[in-house]
C-alpha positions in Angstrom: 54.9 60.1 62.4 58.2 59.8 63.8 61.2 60.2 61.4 65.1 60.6 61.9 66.6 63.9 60.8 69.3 63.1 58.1 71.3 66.7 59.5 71.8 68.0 62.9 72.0 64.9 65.1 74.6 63.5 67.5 74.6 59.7 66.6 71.7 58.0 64.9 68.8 60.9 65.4 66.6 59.1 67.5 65.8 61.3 70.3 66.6 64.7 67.2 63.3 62.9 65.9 61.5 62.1 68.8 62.1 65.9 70.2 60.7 67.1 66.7 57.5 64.8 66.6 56.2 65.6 70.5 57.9 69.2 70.4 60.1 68.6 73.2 64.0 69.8 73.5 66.8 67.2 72.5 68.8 68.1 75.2 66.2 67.2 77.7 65.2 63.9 76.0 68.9 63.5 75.8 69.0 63.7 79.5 66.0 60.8 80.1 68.1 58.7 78.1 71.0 58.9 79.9 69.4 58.7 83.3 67.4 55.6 82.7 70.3 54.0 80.8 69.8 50.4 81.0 66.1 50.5 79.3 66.8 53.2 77.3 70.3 52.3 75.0 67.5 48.9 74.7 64.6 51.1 73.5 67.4 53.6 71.0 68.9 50.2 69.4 65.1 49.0 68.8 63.8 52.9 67.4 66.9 52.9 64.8 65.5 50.7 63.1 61.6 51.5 63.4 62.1 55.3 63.0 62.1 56.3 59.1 64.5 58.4 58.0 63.2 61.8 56.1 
């Protein structure tokens, strides 16, 4: 289940909680995010409010 981190996250913990669920690093989700921009900052504004916090 996917859940935001309430410590150790830049800005809302999406992709702190995503890394943690699928065992990837932040810093390289971080980096998808920023690369596909456009559909991504759409997606992160959608998952802060779908991703439970823990």
């Amino acid at each position: 289940m996917l859940q935001k981190p309430t410590t150790d996250k830049m800005i809302f913990g999406v992709c702190r909680g995503i890394s943690e669920s699928f065992g990837i690093p932040p810093l390289i989700l971080r980096a998808i995010f920023l690369v596909t921009a456009p559909i991504s900052i759409f997606v992160y504004i959608l998952l802060i409010g779908f991703i439970l916090k823990k």
